[in-house]
C-alpha positions as CSV (number, residue, x, y, z in Angstrom):
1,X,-46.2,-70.1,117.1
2,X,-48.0,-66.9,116.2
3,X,-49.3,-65.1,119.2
4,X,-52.1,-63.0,119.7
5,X,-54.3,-61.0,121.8
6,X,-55.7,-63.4,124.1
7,X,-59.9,-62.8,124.4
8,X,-60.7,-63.2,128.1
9,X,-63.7,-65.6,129.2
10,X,-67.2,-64.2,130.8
11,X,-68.7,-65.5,133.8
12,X,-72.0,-66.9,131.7
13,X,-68.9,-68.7,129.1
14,X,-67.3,-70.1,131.8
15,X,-70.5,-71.1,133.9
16,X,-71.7,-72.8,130.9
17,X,-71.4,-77.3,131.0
18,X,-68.7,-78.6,129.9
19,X,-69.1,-81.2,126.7
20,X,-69.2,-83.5,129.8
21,X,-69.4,-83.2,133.3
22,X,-66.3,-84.0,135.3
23,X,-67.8,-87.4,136.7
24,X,-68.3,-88.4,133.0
25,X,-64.9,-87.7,132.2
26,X,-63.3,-89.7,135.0
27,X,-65.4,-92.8,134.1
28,X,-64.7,-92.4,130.9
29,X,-61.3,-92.0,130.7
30,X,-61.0,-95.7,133.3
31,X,-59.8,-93.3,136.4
32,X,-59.2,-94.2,138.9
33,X,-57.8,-97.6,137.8
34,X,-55.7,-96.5,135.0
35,X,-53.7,-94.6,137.3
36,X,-53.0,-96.9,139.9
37,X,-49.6,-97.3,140.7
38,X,-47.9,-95.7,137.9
39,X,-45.5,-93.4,138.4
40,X,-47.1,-90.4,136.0
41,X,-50.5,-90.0,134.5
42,X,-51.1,-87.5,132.2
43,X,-54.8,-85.6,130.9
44,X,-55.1,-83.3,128.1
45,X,-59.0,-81.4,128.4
46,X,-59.5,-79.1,125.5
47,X,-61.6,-76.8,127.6
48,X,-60.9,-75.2,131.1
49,X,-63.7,-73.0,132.1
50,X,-63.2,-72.9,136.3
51,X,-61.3,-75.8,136.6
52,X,-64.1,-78.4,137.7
53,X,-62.5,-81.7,135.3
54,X,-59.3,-80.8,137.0
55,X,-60.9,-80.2,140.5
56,X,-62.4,-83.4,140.3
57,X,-59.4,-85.4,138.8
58,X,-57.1,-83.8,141.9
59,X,-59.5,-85.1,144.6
60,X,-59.9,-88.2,143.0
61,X,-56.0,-88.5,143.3
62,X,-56.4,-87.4,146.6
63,X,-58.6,-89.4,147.5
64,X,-57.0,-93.1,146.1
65,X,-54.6,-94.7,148.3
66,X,-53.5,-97.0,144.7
67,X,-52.7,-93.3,143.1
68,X,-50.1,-92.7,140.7
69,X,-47.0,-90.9,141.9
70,X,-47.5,-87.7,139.7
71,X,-50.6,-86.5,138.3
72,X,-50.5,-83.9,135.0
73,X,-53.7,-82.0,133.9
74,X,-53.1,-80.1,130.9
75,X,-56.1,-77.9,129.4
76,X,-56.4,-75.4,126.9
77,X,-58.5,-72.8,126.8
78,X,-59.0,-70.3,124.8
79,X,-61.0,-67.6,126.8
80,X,-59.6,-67.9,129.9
81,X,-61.0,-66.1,133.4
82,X,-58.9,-63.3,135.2
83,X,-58.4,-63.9,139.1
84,X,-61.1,-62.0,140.0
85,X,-63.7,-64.2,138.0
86,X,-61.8,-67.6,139.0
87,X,-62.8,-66.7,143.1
88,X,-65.9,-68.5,143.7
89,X,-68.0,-67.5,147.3
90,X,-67.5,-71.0,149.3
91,X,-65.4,-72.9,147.3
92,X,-63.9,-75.8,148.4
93,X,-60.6,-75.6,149.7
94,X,-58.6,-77.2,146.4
95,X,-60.8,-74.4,144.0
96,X,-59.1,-72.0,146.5
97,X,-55.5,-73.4,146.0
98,X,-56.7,-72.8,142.2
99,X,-57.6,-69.4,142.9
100,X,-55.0,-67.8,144.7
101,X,-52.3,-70.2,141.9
102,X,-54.2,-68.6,138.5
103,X,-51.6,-67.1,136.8
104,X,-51.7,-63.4,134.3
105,X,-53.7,-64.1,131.0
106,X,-50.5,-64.0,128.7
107,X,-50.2,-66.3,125.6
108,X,-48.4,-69.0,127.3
109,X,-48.1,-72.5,128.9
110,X,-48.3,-71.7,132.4
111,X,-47.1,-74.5,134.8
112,X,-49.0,-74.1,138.3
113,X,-48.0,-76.8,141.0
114,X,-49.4,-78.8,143.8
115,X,-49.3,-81.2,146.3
116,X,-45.5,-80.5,146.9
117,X,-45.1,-80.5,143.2
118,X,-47.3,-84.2,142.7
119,X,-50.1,-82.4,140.8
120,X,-49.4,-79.9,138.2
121,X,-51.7,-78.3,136.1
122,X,-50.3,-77.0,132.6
123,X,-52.4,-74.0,131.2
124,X,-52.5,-73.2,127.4
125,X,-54.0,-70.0,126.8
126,X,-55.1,-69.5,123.1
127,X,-56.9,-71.7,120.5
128,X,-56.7,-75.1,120.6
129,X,-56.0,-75.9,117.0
130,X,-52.3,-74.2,117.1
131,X,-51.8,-75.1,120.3
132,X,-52.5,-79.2,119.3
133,X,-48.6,-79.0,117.8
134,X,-46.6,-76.8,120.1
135,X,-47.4,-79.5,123.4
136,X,-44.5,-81.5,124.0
137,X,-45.8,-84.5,126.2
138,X,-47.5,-88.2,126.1
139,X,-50.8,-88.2,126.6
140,X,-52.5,-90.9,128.5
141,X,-56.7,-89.7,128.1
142,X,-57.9,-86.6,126.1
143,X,-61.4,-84.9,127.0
144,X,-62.3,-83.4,124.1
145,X,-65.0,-80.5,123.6
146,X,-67.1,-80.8,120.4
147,X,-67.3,-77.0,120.2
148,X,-63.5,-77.1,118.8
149,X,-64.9,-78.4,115.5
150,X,-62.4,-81.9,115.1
151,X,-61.2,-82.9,111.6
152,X,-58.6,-84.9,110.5
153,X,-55.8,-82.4,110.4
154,X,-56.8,-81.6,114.5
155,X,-57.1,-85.4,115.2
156,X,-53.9,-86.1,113.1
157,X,-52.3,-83.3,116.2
158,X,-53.9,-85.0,118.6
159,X,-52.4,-88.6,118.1
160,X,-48.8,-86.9,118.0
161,X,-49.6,-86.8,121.5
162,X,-51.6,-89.8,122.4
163,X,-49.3,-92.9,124.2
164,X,-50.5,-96.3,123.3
165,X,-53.8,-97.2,124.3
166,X,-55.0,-93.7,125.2
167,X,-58.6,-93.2,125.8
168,X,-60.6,-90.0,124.3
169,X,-64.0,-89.3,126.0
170,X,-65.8,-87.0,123.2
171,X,-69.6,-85.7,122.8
172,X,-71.5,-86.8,120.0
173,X,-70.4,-88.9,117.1
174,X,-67.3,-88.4,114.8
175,X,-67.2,-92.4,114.2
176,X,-65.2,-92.8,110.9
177,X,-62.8,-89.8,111.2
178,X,-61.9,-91.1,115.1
179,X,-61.6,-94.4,113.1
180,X,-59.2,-93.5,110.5
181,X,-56.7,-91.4,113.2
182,X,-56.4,-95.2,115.1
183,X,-59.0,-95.1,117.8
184,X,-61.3,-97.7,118.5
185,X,-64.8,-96.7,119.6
186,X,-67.5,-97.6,122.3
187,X,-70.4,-95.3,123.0
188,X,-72.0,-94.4,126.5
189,X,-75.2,-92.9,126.4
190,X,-74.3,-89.2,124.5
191,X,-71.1,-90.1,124.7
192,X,-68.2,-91.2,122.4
193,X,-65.2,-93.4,124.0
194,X,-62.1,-94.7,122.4
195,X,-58.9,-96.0,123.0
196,X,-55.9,-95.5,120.6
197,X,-55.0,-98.3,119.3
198,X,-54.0,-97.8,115.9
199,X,-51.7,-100.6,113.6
200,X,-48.9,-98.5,113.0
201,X,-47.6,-96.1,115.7
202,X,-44.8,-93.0,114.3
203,X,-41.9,-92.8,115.5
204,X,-41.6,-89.7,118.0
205,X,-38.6,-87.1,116.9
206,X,-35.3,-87.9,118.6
207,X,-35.2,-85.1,120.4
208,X,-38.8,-85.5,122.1
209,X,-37.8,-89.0,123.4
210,X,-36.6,-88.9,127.2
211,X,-32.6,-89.4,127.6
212,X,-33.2,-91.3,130.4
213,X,-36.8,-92.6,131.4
214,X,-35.7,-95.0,133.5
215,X,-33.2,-93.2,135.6
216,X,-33.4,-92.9,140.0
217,X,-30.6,-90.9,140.9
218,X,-28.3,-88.1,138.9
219,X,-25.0,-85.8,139.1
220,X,-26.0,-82.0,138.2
221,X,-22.2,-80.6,137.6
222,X,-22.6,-77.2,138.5
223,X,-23.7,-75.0,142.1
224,X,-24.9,-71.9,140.5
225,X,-28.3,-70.8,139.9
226,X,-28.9,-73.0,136.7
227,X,-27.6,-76.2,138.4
228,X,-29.3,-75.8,141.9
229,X,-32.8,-75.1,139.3
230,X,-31.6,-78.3,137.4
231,X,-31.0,-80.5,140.7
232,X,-34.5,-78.9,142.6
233,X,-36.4,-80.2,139.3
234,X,-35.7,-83.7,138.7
235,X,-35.9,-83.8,142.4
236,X,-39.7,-83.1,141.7
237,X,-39.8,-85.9,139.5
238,X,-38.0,-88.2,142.2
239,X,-34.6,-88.6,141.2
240,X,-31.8,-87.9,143.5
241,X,-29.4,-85.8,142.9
242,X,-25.9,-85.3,143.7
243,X,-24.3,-81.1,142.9
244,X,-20.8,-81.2,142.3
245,X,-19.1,-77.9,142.3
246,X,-15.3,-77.0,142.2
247,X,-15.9,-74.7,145.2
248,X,-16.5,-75.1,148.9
249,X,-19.6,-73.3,149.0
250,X,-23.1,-73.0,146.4
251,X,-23.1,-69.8,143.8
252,X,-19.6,-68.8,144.2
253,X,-18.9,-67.9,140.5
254,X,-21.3,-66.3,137.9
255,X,-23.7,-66.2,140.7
256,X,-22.1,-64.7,143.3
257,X,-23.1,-61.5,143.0
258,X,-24.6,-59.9,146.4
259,X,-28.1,-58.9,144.3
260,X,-29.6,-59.5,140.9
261,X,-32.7,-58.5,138.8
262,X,-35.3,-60.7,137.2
263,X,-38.1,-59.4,135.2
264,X,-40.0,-60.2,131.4
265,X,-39.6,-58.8,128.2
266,X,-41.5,-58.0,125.7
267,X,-41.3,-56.8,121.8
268,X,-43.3,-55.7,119.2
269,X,-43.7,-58.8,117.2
270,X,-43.7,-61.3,120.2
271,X,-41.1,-63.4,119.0
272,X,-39.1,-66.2,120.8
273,X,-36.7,-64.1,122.9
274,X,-40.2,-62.1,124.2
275,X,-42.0,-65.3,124.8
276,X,-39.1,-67.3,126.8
277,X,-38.3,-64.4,128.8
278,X,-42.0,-63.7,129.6
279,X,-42.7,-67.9,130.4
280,X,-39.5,-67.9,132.8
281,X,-40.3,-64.8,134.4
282,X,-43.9,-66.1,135.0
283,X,-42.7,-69.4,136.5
284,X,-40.3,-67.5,138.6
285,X,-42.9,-65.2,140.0
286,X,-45.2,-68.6,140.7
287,X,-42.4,-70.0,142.7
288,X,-40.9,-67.3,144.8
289,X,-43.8,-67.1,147.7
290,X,-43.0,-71.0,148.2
291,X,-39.2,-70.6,148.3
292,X,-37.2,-69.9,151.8
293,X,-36.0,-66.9,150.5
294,X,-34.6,-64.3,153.4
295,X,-35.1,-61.0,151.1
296,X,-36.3,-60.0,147.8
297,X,-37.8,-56.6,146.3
298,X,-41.1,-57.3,144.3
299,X,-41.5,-54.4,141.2
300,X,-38.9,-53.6,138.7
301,X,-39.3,-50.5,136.4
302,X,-37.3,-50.4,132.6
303,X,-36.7,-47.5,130.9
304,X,-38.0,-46.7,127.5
305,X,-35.8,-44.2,125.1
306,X,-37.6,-44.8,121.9
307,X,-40.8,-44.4,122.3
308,X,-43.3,-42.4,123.8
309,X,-46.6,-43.3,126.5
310,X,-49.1,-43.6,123.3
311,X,-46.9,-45.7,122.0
312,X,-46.0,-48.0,124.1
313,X,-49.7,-48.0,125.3
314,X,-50.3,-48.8,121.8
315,X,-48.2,-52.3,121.7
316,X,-49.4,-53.1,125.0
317,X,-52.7,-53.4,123.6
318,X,-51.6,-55.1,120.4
319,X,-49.7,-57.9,122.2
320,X,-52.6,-58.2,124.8
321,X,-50.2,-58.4,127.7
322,X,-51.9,-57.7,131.1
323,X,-51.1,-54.9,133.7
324,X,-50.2,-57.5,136.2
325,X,-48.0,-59.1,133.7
326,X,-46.4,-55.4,132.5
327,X,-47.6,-51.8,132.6
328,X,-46.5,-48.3,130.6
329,X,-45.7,-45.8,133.0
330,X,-45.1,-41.7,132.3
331,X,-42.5,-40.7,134.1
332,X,-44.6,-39.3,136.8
333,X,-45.8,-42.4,137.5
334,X,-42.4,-44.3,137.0
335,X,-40.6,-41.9,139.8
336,X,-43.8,-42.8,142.3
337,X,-42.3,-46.3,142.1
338,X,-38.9,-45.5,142.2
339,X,-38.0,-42.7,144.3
340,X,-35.8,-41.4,141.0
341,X,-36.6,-38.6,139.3
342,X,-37.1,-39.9,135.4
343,X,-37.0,-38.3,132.4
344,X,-39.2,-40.0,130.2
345,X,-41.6,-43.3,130.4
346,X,-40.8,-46.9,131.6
347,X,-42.2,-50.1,131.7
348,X,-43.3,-51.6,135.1
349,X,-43.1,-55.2,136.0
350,X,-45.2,-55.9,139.0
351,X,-43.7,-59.5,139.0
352,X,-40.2,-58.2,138.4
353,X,-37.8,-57.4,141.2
354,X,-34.5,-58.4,142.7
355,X,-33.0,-60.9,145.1
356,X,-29.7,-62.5,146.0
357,X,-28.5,-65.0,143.3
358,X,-26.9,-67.3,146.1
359,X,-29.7,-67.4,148.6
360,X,-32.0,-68.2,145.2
361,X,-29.3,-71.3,144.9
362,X,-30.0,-72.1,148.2
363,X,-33.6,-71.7,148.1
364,X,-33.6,-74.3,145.3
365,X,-31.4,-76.6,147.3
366,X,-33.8,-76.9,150.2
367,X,-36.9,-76.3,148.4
368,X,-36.2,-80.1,147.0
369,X,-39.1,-82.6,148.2
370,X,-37.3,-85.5,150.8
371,X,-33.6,-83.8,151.4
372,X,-33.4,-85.9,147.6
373,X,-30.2,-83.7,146.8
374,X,-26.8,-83.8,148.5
375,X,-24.0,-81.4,147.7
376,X,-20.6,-82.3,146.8
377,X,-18.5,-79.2,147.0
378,X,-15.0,-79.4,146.5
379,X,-14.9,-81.2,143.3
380,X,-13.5,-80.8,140.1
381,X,-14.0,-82.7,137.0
382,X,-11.9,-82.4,134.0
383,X,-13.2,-85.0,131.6
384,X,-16.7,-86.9,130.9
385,X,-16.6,-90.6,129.5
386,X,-19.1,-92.9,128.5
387,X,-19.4,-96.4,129.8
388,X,-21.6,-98.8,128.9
389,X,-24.7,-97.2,130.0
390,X,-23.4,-94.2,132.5
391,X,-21.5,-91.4,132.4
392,X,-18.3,-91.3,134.6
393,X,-16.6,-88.3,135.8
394,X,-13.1,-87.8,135.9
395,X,-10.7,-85.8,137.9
396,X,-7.4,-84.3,137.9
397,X,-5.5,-86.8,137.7
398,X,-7.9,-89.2,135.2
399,X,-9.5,-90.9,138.4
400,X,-13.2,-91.8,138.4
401,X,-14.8,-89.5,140.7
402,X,-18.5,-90.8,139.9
403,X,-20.5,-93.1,137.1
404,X,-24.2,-91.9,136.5
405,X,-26.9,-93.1,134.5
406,X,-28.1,-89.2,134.3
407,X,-25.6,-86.0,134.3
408,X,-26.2,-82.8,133.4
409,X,-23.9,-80.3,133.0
410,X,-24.8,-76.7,134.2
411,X,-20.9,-75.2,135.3
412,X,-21.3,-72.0,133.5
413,X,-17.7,-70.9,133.0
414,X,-17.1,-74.1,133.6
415,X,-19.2,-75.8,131.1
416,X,-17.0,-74.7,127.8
417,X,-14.5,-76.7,128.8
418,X,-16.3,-79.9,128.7
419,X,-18.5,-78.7,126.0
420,X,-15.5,-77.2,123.5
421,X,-16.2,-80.6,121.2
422,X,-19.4,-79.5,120.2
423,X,-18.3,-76.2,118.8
424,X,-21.1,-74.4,119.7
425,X,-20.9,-70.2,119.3
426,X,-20.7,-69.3,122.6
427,X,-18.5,-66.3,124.2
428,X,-17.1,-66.2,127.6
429,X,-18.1,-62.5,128.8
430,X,-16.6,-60.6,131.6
431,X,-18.9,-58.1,134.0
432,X,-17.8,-55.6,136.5
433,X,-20.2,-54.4,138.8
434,X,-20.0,-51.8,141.7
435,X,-20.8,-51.4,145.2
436,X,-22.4,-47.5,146.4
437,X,-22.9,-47.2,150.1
438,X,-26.5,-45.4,150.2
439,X,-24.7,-42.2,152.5
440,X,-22.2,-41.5,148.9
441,X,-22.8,-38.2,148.0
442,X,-25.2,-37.6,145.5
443,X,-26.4,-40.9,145.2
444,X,-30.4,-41.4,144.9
445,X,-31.6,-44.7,146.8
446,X,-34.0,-46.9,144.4
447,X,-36.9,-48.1,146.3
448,X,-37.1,-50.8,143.3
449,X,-34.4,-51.9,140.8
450,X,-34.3,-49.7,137.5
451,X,-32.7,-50.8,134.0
452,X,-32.2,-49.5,131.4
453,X,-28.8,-48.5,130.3
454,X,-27.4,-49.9,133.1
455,X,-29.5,-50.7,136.2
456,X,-29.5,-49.8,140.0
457,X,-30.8,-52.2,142.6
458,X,-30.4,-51.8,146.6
459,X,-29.1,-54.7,148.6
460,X,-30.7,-56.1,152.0
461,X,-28.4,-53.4,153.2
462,X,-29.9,-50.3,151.9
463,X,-26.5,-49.8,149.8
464,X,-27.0,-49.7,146.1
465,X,-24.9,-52.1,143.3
466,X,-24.6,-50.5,139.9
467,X,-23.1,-52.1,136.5
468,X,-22.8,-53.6,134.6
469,X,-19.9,-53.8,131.7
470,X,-19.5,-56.2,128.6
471,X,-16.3,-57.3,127.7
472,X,-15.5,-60.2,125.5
473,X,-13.2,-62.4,126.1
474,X,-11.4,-60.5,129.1
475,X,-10.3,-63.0,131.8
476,X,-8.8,-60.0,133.7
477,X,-10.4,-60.9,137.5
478,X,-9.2,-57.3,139.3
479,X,-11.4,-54.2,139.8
480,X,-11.0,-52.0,137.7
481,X,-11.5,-47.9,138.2
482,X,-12.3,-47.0,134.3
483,X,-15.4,-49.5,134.8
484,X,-16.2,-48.0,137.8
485,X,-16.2,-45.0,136.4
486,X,-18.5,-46.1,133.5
487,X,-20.8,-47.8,135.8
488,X,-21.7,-44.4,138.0
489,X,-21.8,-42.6,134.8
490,X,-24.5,-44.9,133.7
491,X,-26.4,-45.0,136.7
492,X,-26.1,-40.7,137.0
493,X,-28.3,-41.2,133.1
494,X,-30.7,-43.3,135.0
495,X,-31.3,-42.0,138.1
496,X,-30.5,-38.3,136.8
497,X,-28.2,-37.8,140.0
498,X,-25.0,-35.9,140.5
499,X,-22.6,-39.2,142.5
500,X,-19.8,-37.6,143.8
501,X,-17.0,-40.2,144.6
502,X,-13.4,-38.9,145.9
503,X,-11.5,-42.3,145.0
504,X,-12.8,-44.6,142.3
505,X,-9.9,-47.3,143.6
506,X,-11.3,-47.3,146.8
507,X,-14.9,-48.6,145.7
508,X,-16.0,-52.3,146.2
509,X,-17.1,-54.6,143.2
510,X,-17.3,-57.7,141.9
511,X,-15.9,-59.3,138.6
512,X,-17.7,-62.5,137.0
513,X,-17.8,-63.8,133.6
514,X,-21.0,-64.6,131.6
515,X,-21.7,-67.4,128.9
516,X,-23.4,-65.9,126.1
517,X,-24.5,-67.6,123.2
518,X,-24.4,-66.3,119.9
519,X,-28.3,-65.8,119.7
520,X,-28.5,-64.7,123.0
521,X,-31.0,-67.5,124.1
522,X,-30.0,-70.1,126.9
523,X,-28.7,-73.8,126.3
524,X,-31.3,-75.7,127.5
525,X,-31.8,-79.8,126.8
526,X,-30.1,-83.1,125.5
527,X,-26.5,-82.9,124.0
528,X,-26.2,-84.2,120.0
529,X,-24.6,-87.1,119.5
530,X,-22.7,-85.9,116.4
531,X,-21.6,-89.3,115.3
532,X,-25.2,-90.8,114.7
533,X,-26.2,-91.2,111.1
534,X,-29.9,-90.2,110.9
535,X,-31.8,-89.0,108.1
536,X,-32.6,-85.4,109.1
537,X,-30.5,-82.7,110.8
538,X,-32.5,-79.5,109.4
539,X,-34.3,-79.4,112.7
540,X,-33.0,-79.6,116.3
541,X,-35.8,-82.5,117.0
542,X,-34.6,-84.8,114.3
543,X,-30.9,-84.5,115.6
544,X,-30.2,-88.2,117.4
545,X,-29.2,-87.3,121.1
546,X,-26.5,-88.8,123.6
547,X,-28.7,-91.1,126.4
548,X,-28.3,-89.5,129.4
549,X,-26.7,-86.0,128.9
550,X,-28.4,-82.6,129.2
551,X,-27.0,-79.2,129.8
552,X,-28.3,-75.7,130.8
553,X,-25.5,-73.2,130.5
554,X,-24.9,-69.6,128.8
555,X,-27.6,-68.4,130.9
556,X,-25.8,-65.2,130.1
557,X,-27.0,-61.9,132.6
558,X,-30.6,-63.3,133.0
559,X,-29.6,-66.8,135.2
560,X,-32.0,-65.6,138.0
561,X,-35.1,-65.2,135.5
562,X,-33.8,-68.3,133.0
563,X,-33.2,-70.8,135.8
564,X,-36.4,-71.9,137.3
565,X,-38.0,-72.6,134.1
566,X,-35.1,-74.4,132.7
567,X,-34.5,-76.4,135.2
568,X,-38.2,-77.8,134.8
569,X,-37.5,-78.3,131.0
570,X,-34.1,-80.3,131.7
571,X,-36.3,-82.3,134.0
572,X,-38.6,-83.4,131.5
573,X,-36.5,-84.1,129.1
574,X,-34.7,-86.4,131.3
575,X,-38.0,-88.5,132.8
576,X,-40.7,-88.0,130.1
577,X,-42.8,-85.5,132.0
578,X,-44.5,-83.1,129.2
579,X,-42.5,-80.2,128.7
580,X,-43.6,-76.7,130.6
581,X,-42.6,-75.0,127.5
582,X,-44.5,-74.8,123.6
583,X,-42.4,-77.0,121.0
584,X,-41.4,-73.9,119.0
585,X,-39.6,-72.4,122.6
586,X,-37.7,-76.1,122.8
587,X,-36.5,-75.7,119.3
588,X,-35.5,-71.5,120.3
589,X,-33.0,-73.1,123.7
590,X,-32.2,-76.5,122.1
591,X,-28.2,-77.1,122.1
592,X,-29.1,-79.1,118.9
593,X,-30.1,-75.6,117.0
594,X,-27.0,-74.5,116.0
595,X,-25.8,-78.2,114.6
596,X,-29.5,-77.8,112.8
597,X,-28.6,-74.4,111.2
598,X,-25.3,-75.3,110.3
599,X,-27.2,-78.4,108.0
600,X,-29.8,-76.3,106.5
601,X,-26.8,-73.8,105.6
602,X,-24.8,-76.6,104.3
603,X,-28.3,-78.0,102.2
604,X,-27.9,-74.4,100.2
């Protein structure tokens, strides 16, 4: 999806009614009967304004004792508020929780949670029309404002989305054109109702349909950051989990290390890589407060050595990215966050920072609703085989260590192994990073992480880690001094310092491989299954899946950014849950994409 600057609302355009008030859209959309006891309802409103439909659709939840289990409000809005204008003197204590949740105005699906994870409100930013095909989810009653000027083509979107017997509440009449898309129509008063209903229903793309809707508990292979995200997600959606690692202990391997950066991206045409970083660096920031993290550093500054302040001023205001999203420093500025003396400009991200990659594990772990995951350390599977309608696990010596109805696999390393069948271009990577005590000669403490070539980041400590190198397919696990070497020299350029170190050998590191794929974009969602015969394979959507597998793997250096949002995109694949990312993003991270590529290549 083309991006562009996003236009924020007024005060008098968000102040103005709705095309219905948010007691006319309840009643006409059957709540709160339709909801009772179900396990997930789902809204879509085309219009937001301050939130009232979805302020009064969370207190009626509230409010029912018959609820559903989860509730999903999605909304697009084109002219969204900033923070400031979302506060409202007196408001009630949920418009509060609404408040102090409302996320940087950034062309995005933002995913903002509530009610321990029960109500979540998904926030499209931008015009509705475009964003009609990027939603991923089923759609149990639309609101609809008239002002977004519905024909056929928008309607024809809309039904992509619609479950059976979905109801629309709509102002004013559009009789034959609801009609023909397959709704059938009742008026009340100025309003127009409908329920979908139409004789022939389409057949969803393979890859949108859940791998396993019906599924109560699941195996997450993997301890690391992306498989405690994986395990703390469908945990939100009830299931519960079991982690197997090979180790004794969570985030012993690829995210071991003692402190690691997360922070956005962005470039100057706003592609995929720009827009996944930015939505998993968002939802991480959203998280964080909630999550029983014992240390972080909030702020993370990036070096710029091509081009100047105008200039990046310049794209800042082309994209429309906000300053509490990203900001363009001089190096004035840049050293007054740091604490380094810098030579030119850098980018600041105020929801950028650093943490430790095994208390973010952790965090995950516990951060699960109803102690719904249990950890099974010490356990190594070397084989995955299907029977019937489960997965089973084997070990070492071909026994079954576990049969599942759900398993994803997130081992990192790890993963290639199990995944070396589907021939996928992934690398195994090996990084050495290195450990400065803050009283080493020379050496200029960071206040908050810098990268650039290289990057610098002080531990809970006060000691500084430096790195990191790239080497391909290098399984050597020792320390090594030339890569210490190469590491100081790097962080000397950044920090423009003089490090004076007597013994390189006698420096403390750590050595870890990465999983890189060849795009450089994660592996995020349902396995192929390669020995289906459908009709299209040109795009990852149309490629049949295997029921019940996912995996989220080759998170490459960015696991502490990548897994949060991941994990909530593994999730709803698995249960049905509409997807916290845009339908072009899905394609970017789906495994399927390279078998899809490799069709259209073979197609001419």
């Amino acid at each position: 999806m083309k991006t562009s600057a996003l236009r924020p609302g007024t005060l008098d355009q968000a102040d103005r009614p709705l095309a219905c008030t948010a007691e006319q859209a309840l009643r006409g959309s059957g709540l709160p009967d339709r909801w009772a006891r179900r396990e997930r309802f789902v809204l879509l409103a085309t219009a937001f304004g301050r939130g009232a439909q979805f302020l009064a659709a969370w207190q009626a939840w509230k409010a029912d004792p018959q609820r559903c289990e989860r509730l999903v409000f999605m909304a697009i809005e084109d002219r969204p508020l900033n923070r400031s204008d979302m506060a409202q003197a007196g408001a009630p204590e949920l418009a509060r929780q609404l408040h102090a949740a409302w996320p940087p105005l950034t062309h995005n699906l933002h995913r903002l949670s509530f009610e321990q994870g029960r109500v979540q409100l998904l926030l499209a930013f931008g015009e509705v029309a475009p964003w009609l095909s990027e939603l991923v989810a089923s759609v149990d009653a639309f609101v609809l404002d008239q002002s977004d000027g519905w024909d056929r083509y928008r309607l024809k979107s809309l039904t992509k989305l619609a479950a059976q017997g979905a109801t629309l509440v709509m102002p004013g009449r559009n009789d034959a054109l609801l009609t023909q898309a397959g709704f059938q129509l009742r008026r009340d008063d100025d309003l127009t109702l409908a329920r979908y209903q139409p004789r022939f229903i389409a057949q969803r793309p393979a890859a949108r349909m859940p791998v396993a809707p019906n599924a109560r508990q699941a195996i997450v292979l993997g301890a690391g950051l992306a498989g405690c995200a994986a395990a703390w997600a469908l945990a939100e959606q009830g299931l519960e989990v079991r982690l197997f690692d090979q180790g004794a202990a969570m985030a012993q391997a690829g995210s071991g290390n003692a402190v690691g950066l997360f922070h956005g991206t962005l470039n100057p045409d706003d592609g995929l890589h720009a827009r996944f970083n930015r939505a998993a660096a968002l939802e991480l920031r959203r998280i964080l407060p909630a999550l029983p993290l014992p240390w972080r550093i909030d702020g993370l500054l990036r070096t710029e050595s091509t081009r100047n302040l105008e200039q990046m001023q310049g794209l800042l205001a082309e994209l429309g990215l906000p300053a509490d999203y990203v900001q363009a420093l001089d190096a004035h500025q840049a050293g007054a966050h740091s604490g380094l003396l810098h030579q030119g400009p850098a980018w600041y991200y105020p929801g950028g920072g650093a943490l430790s990659p095994p208390s973010l594990a952790r965090a995950f772990v516990e951060a699960a609703p109803a102690d719904r995951v249990r950890i099974c350390a010490g356990q190594t599977v070397k084989q995955l085989r299907r029977a019937g309608d489960a997965w089973q696990l084997l070990g070492e010596a071909g026994q079954v260590l576990a049969d599942i109805p759900l398993l994803v696999i997130s081992a990192g390393a790890g993963s290639l192994n199990l995944l070396r069948a589907q021939g996928w271009p992934l690398r195994l990577q090996r990084g050495q990073i290195t450990h400065l005590p803050a009283a080493t000669r020379g050496l200029r403490v960071p206040a908050i992480p810098v990268a650039g070539t290289g990057y610098a980041v002080t531990d809970s400590a006060g000691d500084v880690w430096c790195g990191a190198t790239a080497q391909d397919h290098d399984l050597d696990p020792s320390l090594r001094e030339a890569d210490h070497g190469h590491n100081i020299a790097q962080l000397m350029r950044l920090s423009s310092a003089e490090i004076e170190v007597a013994q390189l050998n006698s420096l403390r590191g750590r050595v870890g491989w990465r999983v890189i794929a060849e795009d450089r974009l994660p592996l995020v969602g349902a396995l192929p299954d390669l020995a289906a015969l459908e009709a299209r394979r040109d795009q990852p959507r149309f490629i049949v899946r295997q029921p019940g597998l996912l995996v989220a793997t080759a998170m490459a250096s960015r696991g502490i950014t990548w897994a949060a949002l991941s994990g909530q995109v593994l999730a709803s694949l698995a249960t049905g849950a509409p997807c916290p990312v845009e339908a072009s993003l899905l394609d970017a991270i789906d495994p399927a994409r390279f078998d899809a590529r490799l069709a259209r290549e073979q197609a001419g």
